[in-house]
N, C-alpha and C positions, 0 to 999 in steps of 0.2 A: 708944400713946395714953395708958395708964393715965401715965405720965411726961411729959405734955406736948408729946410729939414727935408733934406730927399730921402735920408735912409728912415726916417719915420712915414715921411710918404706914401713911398715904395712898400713899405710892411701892411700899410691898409688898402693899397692901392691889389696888392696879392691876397691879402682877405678877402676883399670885393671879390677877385675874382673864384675864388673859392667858393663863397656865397654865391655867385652867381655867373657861372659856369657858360652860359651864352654870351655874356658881355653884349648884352643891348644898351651900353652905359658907354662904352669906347673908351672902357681903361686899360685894354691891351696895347693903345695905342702910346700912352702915357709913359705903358712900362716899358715899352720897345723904348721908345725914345732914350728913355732912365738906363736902360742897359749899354744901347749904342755911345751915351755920353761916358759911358763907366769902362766903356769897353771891355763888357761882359759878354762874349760873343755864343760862348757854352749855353748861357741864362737865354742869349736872342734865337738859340736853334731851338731849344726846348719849348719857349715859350711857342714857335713854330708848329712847332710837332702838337701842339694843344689847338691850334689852329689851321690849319693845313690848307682849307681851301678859301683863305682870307681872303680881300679884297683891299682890303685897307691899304694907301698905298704905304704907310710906316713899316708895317709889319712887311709886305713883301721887299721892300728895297733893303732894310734892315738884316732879313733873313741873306740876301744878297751878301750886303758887305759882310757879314758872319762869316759865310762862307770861304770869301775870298778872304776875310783875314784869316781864316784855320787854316790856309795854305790848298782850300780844294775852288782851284782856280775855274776848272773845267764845268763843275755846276754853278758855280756862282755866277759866269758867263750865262750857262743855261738859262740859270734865273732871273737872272738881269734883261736879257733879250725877252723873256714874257713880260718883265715888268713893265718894259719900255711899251711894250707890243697891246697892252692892256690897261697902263694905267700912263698913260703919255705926256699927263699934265702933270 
C-alpha cells in the first residue's frame, strides 16, 4: 500500500484473512478502510456480515455509511446511534 499498490494489497490483505479467520492481526480494519476509499459498499456489508459483533470502530461506522449509501436510510441511522452510543471517540 505504502507504494500505491492497493489492488495488490487488498488481494493479500483478503488472503490473510482467509488464512486466518479471527483476524487477531486487525486487517479487517485495513480492508474496510480500502473498500469505504473505493466505495465499494456491497464488499463493506459483507465484509460486515463476516464480522457482525465487531468492535472496531472502522468496521462499525463503515458498515454505517454502507448502508446509508445503498439508500437504507433507516438502519443506517440505527447503526450510526450505536456507534455513537458505544464507540464515542
Amino acid at each position: 500500500m505504502e507504494k500505491g499498490e492497493t489492488d495488490k494489497a487488498l488481494t493479500l490483505f483478503n488472503q490473510m484473512l482467509n488464512w486466518n479467520q479471527n483476524d487477531n492481526q486487525g486487517v479487517r480494519e485495513i480492508v474496510a478502510d480500502i473498500y469505504v476509499e473505493n466505495k465499494e459498499w456491497d464488499k463493506v456489508i459483507e465484509l460486515n456480515a463476516k464480522y457482525p459483533n465487531d468492535a472496531m470502530p472502522t468496521i462499525s461506522f463503515a458498515f454505517s455509511l454502507a448502508l446509508f449509501k445503498k439508500g437504507n436510510k433507516d438502519e443506517a441511522t440505527k447503526k450510526l446511534k450505536e456507534c455513537i452510543e458505544h464507540l464515542p471517540k
